[in-house]
C-alpha positions as CSV (number, residue, x, y, z in Angstrom):
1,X,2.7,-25.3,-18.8
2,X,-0.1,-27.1,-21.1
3,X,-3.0,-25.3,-21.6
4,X,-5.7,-27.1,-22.1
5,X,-8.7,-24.9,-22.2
6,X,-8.2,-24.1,-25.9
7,X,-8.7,-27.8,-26.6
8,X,-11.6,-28.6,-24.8
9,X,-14.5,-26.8,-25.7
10,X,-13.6,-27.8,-29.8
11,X,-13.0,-31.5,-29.2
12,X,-16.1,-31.4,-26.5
13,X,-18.3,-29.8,-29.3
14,X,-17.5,-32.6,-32.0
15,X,-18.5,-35.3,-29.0
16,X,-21.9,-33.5,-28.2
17,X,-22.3,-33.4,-32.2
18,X,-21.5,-37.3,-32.7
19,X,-23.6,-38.1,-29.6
20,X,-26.7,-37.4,-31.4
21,X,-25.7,-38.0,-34.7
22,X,-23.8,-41.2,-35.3
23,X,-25.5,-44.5,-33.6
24,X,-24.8,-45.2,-29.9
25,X,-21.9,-47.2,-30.6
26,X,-20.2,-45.3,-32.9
27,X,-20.6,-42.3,-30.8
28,X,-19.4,-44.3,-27.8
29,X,-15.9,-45.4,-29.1
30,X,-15.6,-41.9,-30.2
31,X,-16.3,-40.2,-27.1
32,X,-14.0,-42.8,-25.4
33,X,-11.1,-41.5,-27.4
34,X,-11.6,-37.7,-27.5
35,X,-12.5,-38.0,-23.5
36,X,-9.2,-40.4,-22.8
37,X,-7.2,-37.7,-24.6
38,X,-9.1,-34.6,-22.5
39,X,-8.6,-36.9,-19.1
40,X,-4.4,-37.3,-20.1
41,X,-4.0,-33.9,-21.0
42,X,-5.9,-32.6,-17.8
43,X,-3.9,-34.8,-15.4
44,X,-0.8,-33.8,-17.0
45,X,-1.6,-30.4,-16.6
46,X,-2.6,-30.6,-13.1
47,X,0.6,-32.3,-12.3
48,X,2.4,-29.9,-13.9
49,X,0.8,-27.1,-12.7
50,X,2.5,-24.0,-10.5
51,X,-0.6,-22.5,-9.0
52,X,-3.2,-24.4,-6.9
53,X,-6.5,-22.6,-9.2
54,X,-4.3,-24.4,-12.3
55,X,-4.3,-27.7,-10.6
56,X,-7.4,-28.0,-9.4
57,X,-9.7,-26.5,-12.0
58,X,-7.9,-29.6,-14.4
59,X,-8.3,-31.6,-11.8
60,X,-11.8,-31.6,-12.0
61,X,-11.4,-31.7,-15.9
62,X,-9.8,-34.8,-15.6
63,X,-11.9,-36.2,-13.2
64,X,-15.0,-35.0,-15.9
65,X,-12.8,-36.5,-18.6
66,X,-13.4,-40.2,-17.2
67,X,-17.0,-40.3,-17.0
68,X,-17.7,-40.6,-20.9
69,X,-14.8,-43.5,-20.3
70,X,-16.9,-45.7,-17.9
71,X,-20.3,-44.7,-19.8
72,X,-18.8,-45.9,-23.6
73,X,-18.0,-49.1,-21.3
74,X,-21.1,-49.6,-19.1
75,X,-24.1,-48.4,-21.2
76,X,-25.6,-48.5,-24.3
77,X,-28.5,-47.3,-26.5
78,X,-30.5,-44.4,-26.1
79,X,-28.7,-44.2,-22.5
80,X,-25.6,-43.8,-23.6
81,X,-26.4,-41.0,-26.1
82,X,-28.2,-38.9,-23.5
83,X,-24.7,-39.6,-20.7
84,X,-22.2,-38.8,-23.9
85,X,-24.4,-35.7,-24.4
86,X,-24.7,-34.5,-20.9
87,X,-20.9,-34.8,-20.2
88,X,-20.1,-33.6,-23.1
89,X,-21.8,-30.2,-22.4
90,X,-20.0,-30.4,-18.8
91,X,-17.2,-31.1,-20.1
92,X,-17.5,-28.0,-22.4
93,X,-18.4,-25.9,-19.5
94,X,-16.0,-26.9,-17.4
95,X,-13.0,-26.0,-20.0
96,X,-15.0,-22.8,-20.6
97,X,-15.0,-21.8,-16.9
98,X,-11.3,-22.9,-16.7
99,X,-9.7,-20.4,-19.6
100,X,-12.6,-17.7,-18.2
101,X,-10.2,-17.7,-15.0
102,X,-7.2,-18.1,-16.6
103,X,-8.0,-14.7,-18.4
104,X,-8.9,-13.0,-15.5
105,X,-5.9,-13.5,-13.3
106,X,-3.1,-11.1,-13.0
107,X,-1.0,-13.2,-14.2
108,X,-2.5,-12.8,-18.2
109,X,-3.1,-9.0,-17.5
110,X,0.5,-8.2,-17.0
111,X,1.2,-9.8,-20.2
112,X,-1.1,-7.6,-22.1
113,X,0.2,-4.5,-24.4
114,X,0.6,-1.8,-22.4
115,X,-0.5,2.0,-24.1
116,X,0.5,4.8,-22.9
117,X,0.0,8.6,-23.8
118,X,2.4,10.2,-25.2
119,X,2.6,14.1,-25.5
120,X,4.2,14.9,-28.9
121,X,3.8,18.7,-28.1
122,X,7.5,19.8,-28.5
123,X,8.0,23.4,-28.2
């Protein structure tokens, strides 16, 4: 199964940086790449996903993923930067909440080292 939580919060951080650093058009071609690659990568994985939590959480992801698409496309200026911003923050947040669940189901926890206490009192 792909995981895509581990990729989306780093390539969501370098959009949020080039939003407000590079000029709106440079930032907007950009963001169109990185969130075209996030949006694949989510619909693949919600296709390919076992568990309903999987393919819905990337779902939404890829869903997210499209609206820096249509907003490199549609806007420009000081618009653009503030949209590129914003969705890459949800963006970020939204992979964030996605690996928090995928940590916390049972499903990670069995796969976990398992200690136990040995007695190494021989007689």
């Amino acid at each position: 199964m792909l995981r895509l939580p581990g990729a989306a919060p780093g390539s969501v951080g370098v959009t949020a940086v080039t939003a407000m650093a590079w000029s709106s058009g440079t930032a907007g071609w950009t963001a169109f790449g990185v969130s075209t690659a996030i949006a694949v990568i989510a619909a693949a994985s919600a296709a390919l996903g076992t568990k309903s939590g999987h393919r819905i959480g990337h779902g939404v992801i890829a869903l997210a993923g499209l609206c820096p698409l249509i907003a490199a496309l549609v806007f420009s200026g000081p618009a653009l930067t503030w949209l590129l911003f914003a969705d890459a923050i949800a963006l970020g947040v939204l992979g964030l909440a996605d690996l928090a669940l995928h940590e916390a189901t049972a499903e990670r926890i069995v796969h976990q080292l398992e200690v136990r206490d040995l007695d190494c009192t021989a007689a």
